[in-house]
C-alpha positions in Angstrom: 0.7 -34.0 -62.3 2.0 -32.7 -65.5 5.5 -31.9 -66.7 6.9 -28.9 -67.7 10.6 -27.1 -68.4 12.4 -25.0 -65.8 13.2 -22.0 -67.0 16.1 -21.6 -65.8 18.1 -24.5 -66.6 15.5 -26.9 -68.5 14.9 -29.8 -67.3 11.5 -31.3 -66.7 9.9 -30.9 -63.5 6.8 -31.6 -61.8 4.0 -28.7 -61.8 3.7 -29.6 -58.1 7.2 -28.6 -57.4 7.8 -25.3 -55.3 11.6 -25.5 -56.3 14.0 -26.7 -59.5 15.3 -30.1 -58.0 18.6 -29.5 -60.0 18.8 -25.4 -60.0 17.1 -24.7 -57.3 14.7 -21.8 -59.2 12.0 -20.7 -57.5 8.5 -21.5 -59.3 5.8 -20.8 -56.6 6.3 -17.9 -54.0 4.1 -19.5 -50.5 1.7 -16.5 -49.8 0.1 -16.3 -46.4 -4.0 -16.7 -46.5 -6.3 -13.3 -45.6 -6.5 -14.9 -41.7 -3.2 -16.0 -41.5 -1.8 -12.5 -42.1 -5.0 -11.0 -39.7 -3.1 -13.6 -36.8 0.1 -12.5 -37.6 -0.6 -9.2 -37.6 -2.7 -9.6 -33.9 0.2 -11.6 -32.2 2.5 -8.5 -32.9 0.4 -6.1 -31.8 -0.1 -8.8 -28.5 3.4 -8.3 -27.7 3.7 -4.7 -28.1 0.9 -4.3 -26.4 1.9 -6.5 -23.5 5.5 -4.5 -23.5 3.7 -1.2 -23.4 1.6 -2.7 -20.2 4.8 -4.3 -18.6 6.8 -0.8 -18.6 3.8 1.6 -17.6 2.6 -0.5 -15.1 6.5 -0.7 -14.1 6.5 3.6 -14.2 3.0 3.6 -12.1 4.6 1.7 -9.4 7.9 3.4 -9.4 6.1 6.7 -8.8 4.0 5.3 -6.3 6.9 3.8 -4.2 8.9 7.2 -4.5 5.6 9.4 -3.4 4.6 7.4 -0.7 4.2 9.3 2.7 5.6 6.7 5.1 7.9 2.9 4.3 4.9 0.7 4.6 3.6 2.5 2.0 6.3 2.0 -0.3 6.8 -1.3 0.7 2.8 -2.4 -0.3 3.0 -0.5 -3.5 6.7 -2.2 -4.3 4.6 -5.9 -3.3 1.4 -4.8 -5.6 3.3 -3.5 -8.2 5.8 -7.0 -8.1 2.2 -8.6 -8.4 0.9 -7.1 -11.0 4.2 -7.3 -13.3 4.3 -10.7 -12.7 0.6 -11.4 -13.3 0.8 -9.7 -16.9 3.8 -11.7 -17.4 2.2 -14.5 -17.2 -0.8 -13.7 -18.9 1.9 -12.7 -21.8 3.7 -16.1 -21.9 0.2 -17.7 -22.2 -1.0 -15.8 -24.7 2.3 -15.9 -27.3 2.5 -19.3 -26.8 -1.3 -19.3 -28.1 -1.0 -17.0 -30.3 2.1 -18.3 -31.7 0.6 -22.1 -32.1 -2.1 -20.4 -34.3 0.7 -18.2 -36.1 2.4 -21.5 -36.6 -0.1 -23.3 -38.0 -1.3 -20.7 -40.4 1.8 -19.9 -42.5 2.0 -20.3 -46.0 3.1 -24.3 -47.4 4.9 -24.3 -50.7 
């Protein structure tokens, strides 16, 4: 650990530092690794996929309920569609909170 001058105001700091401790200047920018941007990258397109899934499996249902012939009909495609909405819900929650533990632990340390 070697000493050097800040070029900002100075004073000696440690080569280790991310920051000036007395200016605050910014020495090292954090950059995220190759797989932590991949990650990122997968646990966005996660969610949009997921809210794509949500609202067209939402638009199925409406148009089954609305085209059905008789009320049980719409009342069992209402129930299945519930089912399903709820089902990729879940499987949503699960998977950000996976995906956003690995996210997590793979950005950038100063």
């Amino acid at each position: 650990m070697a000493l050097v001058q800040c070029p900002e105001c100075k004073n000696e700091i440690s080569t280790d530092a991310a920051k000036c401790p007395s200016c605050g200047f910014t020495l090292k920018v954090a950059v995220r690794s190759t797989f932590g941007k991949v990650v990122k990258w997968g646990f966005i397109a996660f969610n949009v996929l997921m809210f794509f899934w949500i609202v067209s499996g939402l638009a199925t249902g409406g148009d089954a309920v609305s085209g059905s012939s008789n009320e049980f009909e719409a009342a069992g495609a209402a129930i299945g569609t519930g089912l399903g909405v709820g089902i990729i819900a879940c499987f949503w929650g699960v998977g950000d909170i996976i995906l956003g533990t690995i996210v997590l632990l793979t950005r950038p340390k100063a």
